[in-house]
C-alpha positions as CSV (number, residue, x, y, z in Angstrom):
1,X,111.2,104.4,61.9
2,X,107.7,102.6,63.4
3,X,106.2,103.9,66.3
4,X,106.4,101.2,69.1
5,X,102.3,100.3,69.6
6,X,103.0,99.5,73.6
7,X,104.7,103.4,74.0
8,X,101.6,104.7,71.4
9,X,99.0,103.5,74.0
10,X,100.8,104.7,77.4
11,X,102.1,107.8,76.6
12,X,100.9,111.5,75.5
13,X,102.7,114.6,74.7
14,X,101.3,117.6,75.9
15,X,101.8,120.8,73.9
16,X,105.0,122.3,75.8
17,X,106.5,118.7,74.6
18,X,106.8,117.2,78.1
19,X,105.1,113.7,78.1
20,X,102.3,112.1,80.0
21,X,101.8,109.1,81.7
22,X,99.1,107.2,84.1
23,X,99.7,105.9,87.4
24,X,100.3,102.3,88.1
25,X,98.6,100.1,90.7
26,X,95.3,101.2,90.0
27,X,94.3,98.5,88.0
28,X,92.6,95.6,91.0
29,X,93.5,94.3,94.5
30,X,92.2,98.0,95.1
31,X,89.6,97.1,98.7
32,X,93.2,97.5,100.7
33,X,94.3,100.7,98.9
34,X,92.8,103.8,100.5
35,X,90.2,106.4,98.8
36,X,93.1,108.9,99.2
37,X,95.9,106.9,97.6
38,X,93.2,105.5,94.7
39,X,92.4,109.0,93.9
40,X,95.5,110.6,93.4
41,X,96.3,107.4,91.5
42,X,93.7,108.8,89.1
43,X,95.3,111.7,87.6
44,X,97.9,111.6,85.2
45,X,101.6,112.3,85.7
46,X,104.9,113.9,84.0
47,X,107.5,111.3,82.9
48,X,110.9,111.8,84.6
49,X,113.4,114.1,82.6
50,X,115.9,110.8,82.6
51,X,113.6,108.5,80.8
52,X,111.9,111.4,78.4
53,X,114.8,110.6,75.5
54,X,114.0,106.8,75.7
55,X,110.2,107.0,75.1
56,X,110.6,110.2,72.4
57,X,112.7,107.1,70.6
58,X,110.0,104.9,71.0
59,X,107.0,107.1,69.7
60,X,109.6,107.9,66.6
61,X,109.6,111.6,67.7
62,X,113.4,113.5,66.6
């Protein structure tokens, strides 16, 4: 089975096999967005257990 391109750009597995994901909203209109709220926008986060099946699927992982 092919690896979906769009999941092989957004996503990374990290080595306890949890996978990682970036913000959204960080991309422009950013002048109203606070340096607070930017910056935490920054690092990445840990998809939701719910959706972690779905996206293994897509980046052709068992």
């Amino acid at each position: 089975m092919k690896t979906n391109a769009g999941a092989k750009k957004r996503f990374t597995l990290t080595g306890t096999g949890k996978i990682k994901r970036k913000h959204a909203y960080k991309s422009h209109i950013l002048t109203k967005k606070s340096t607070k709220r930017k910056r935490n926008l920054t690092y990445f986060g840990v998809v939701d257990k719910t959706d972690e099946q779905n996206i293994k699927r897509l980046l052709a992982m068992k």
